[in-house]
C-alpha positions, 0 to 999 in steps of 0.5 A: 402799856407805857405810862405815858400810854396810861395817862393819855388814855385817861385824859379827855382831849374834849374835856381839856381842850373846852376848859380852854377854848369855846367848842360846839357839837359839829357831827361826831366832832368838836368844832371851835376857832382855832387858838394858833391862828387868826380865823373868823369861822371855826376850822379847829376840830376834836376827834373824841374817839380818835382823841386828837385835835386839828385845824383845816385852816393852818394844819396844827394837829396833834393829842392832848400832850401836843396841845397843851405844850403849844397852847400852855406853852408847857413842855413836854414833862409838864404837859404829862405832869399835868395829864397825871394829876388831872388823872390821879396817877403817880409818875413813877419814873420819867426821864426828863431832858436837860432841858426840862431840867434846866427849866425847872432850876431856872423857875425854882431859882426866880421863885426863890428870888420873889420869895427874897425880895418880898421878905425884905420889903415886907419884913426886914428893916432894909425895906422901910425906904421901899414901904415908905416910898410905897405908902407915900404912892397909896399902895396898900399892903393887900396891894403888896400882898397880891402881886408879891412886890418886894424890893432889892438891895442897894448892895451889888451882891445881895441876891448872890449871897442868898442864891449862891453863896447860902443855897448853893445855886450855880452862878451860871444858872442866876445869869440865865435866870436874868437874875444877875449880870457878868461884869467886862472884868468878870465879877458877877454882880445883881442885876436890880439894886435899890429898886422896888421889884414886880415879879413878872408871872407867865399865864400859868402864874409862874414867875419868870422875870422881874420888872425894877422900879428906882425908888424917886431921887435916883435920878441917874439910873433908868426909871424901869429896868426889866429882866432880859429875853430867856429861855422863859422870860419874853417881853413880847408874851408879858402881861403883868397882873394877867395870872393874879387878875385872870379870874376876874378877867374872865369874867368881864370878857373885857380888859384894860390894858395899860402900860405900868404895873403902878397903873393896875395896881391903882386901878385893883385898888379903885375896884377895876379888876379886869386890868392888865400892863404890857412890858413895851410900847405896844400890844403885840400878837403874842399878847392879842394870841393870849388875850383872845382866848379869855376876852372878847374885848381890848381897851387901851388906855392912851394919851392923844398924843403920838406915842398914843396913836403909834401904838394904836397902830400897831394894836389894829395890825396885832389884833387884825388875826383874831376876833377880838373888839379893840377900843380906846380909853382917853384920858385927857391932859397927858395923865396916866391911869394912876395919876387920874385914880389918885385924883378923882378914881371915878374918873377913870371909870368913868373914862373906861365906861367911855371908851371909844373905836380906836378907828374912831380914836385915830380920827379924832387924833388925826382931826387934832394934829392936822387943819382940817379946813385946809386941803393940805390938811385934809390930805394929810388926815387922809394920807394917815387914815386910807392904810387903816381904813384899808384894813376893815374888812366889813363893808358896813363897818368901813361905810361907817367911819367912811361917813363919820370922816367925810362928815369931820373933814365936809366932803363926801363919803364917796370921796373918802371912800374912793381915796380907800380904794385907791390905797388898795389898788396902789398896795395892790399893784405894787406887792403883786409880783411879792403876791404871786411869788410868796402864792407859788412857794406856798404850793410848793412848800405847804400843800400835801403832795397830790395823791394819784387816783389809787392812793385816793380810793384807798383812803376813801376805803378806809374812811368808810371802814372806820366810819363803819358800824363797830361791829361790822368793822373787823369783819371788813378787815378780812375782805383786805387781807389780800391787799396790799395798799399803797397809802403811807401807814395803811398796811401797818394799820390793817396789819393791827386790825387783824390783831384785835379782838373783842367789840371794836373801840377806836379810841382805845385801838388808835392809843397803841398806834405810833405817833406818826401813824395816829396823825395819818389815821385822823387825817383820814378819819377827819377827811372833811370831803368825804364827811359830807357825804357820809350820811347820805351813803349805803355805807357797807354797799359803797365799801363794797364797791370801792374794793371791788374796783381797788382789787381790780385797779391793783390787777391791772396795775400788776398786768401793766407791769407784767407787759411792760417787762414780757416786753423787754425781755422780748426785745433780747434776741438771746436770753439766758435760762433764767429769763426764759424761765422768768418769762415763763412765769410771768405768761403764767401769772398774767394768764391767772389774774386775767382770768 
């Protein structure tokens, strides 16, 4: 047995997939909503025996490594790292790729820079300008402490000396890192200077990038600088205080989310721990895809301005996916959460306990920027608020805000509920050519070939002999030997049955498959049809039955093509000895099976 073999078999698909994800007992499976797409009624199963997982809704499936290099984001070697410890086993020797290993010099490099940044803020004298500019801002050393914040040098070449000059890491590795930058006539120089530095951490806590924020009067450079897209580093995946705060996030099943890493430290500070910065404008699906898996709540802490319905916007389009509540927090007269903690921090609870629907955010800054009294302005809000309102699937929940703006603007519901439907109709006419091709690439690109009628009852065989009493199942196999089966991967499968002896133990019989052959077999195993029915069957009966009539099929099929080619040769006026003789064989055995 392969190492890689020996972890796998003692990890617990279940157990580390419901560490993850909410999953409840559906028959001998495990069922959950999917965590790769958007779905409002579980079509995520996890196969205890077969140790595999799969979605009926997108088709993601796979093992407990694929799982975790998806959902964590892990690669390959780490998922197997993480299998390893989980299951108290030592690696003993695994080749990693150059990728894996460029990976982890490019996480130990941004490590080490965290680790030199922060020592100059908190113990070097060239950080006394940073703690000061910090103290002056009301940040606190535990505060400094548990996001790991230090400052860069105004020199250019500061971190290079430490990282390439003193540990000796290659330059090109800094410039993948983000960590500095190739100038027009070749001289490398570091990419954050004279700034106070916010190490950017993944869901897993490790540092990936780096958020720079000038110290005030350096008025001539942008205000925040951040690290650039990597191999590890996105923008779009980036939540600051997400992996320091996860646990107290966790527990609210709500969170904050704000644009600066000044406002959750603020905000830490004034005892609001479930808080989160994104690294842009706007809450992406990337970020709605990681939320969704520990919260039940998104709150966005907004000015009424554009800025602030523009990114509510596209907040209601990135969370559309996903069953997360999205609501908004209004902090009046263009403050930001930092600024309104430091004036009055019960306040800002106080606006967070007050959040609002951002539906209902949106009328309200609708009903702001356009008259109201007038028919043009009434147009307008409508002209804004009918492709939003389009979007709300619930019925009782669009009658909802369907009366509370027919009630702002003084119409009636009817009529704000007709403009709605007339966007519908109006998006739906026009993308129907769009629709209908996208309908016809999708059942040419994404369904499964169909099977004819023989491929079908195979697989049906094999479902029922699987699903068979454990220790009737190799007694069954016997009843096959016979067989040849034309459903990809089947006779290989058969061919292994016979080999095995002892009680049947799926679990332990799928583990030494092939890859490609377990994932068939789960297919199979997994046939939501045919589970259906399963408890309603005379299992061994109908097993019977079906290879009864797949024995008779695979006959005829043989006749057919017995005649087919007594036909042709029949055809020839003159044949060679050979095809006399072959004719005669073929009478022979036609004879046989029809008998």
């Amino acid at each position: 047995m392969s190492q890689i073999q020996e972890i796998k078999e003692a990890s617990d698909i279940v157990e580390i997939i419901g560490s993850r994800i909410s999953l409840q007992r559906a028959g001998s499976y495990m069922r959950g909503l999917c965590p790769f797409h958007g779905e409002k009624s579980p079509s995520f199963f996890v196969d205890e025996s077969l140790q595999r997982f799969k979605c009926f809704g997108c088709g993601e499936s796979g093992d407990v490594l694929t799982f975790l290099e998806k959902y964590d984001g892990m690669t390959f070697a780490e998922a197997l790292e993480e299998l390893a410890n989980r299951a108290g086993i030592t690696l003993q020797k695994f080749t990693k790729t150059t990728d894996d290993f460029h990976r982890e010099k490019i996480l130990e490099v941004l490590s080490l820079a965290k680790q030199y940044y922060h020592y100059l803020l908190t113990d070097h004298k060239v950080g006394a300008v940073a703690r000061e500019y910090l103290k002056n801002r009301s940040v606190t050393n535990e505060s400094i402490k548990i996001f790991q914040m230090g400052y860069a040098l105004t020199s250019w070449d500061g971190l290079i000396n430490f990282l390439h000059k003193k540990k000796k890491y290659d330059l090109n590795l800094l410039l993948d890192a983000g960590l500095i930058i190739k100038g027009k006539t070749g001289r490398y120089y570091d990419r954050f200077r004279s700034r106070i530095i916010f190490p950017l951490n993944d869901h897993r806590g490790r540092t990936v990038g780096f958020s720079g924020r000038v110290i005030d009067g350096d008025e001539k450079d942008a205000k925040y600088i951040n690290s650039p897209e990597t191999i590890l580093y996105h923008k779009s995946k980036m939540l600051f205080g997400f992996s320091e705060l996860y646990q107290e996030i966790r527990k609210a099943k709500e969170v904050v989310v704000v644009e600066g890493e000044f406002d959750v430290i603020s905000s830490t500070q004034a005892h609001m721990n479930s808080i989160v910065a994104i690294k842009g404008s706007a809450l992406t699906a990337d970020h709605a895809k990681l939320l969704k898996r520990t919260v039940d709540k998104v709150l966005l802490s907004l000015d009424t301005d554009d800025a602030g319905v523009q990114a509510t916007k596209k907040a209601i389009t990135a969370l559309k996916e996903t069953n997360l509540e999205l609501r908004a927090v209004i902090i009046p007269n263009g403050k930001d959460p930092d600024e309104l903690i430091k004036s009055d921090p019960k306040k800002w609870r106080d606006a967070v306990k007050a959040s609002i629907p951002a539906h209902e955010f949106l009328i309200k800054a609708s009903l702001m920027q356009h008259d109201k009294t007038k028919p043009e302005g009434k147009r307008a809000i409508m002209k804004e608020l009918s492709p939003l309102f389009a979007q709300i699937e619930h019925a009782v929940e669009l009658e909802h805000y369907v009366k509370l703006l027919a009630g702002e603007l003084g119409v009636k519901p009817e009529s704000v509920k007709e403009d709605v439907d007339n966007y519908k109709n109006k998006e739906s006419f026009g993308n129907s050519a769009n629709k209908k091709s996208e309908k016809e690439k999708e059942n040419l690109d994404d369904k499964p070939p169909t099977v004819d009628h023989r491929e079908k009852l195979e697989k049906y065989i094999l479902f029922l002999l699987f699903h068979s009493d454990k220790t009737k199942i190799l007694g069954k196999v016997e009843n096959l030997t016979d067989v040849s089966f034309q459903l990809s991967g089947a006779n290989f499968v058969l061919k292994e049955l016979a080999k095995y002896s002892g009680i049947f133990d799926l679990k332990s019989f799928a583990a030494k498959l092939p890859e490609d052959i377990q994932e068939k077999l789960f297919d199979i195993y997994s046939d939501q049809i045919l589970l259906k029915d399963l408890d309603s069957l005379d299992m061994d009966k109908e097993w019977l039955t079906l290879v009864k009539k797949l024995k008779t099929l695979i006959i005829k099929d043989e006749v057919s093509r017995i005649t087919q080619e007594l036909s042709e040769l029949d055809e020839k006026l003159e044949k060679t000895e050979e095809e006399v003789e072959r004719q005669n064989v073929l009478l022979k055995r036609i004879v046989k099976l029809r008998n």
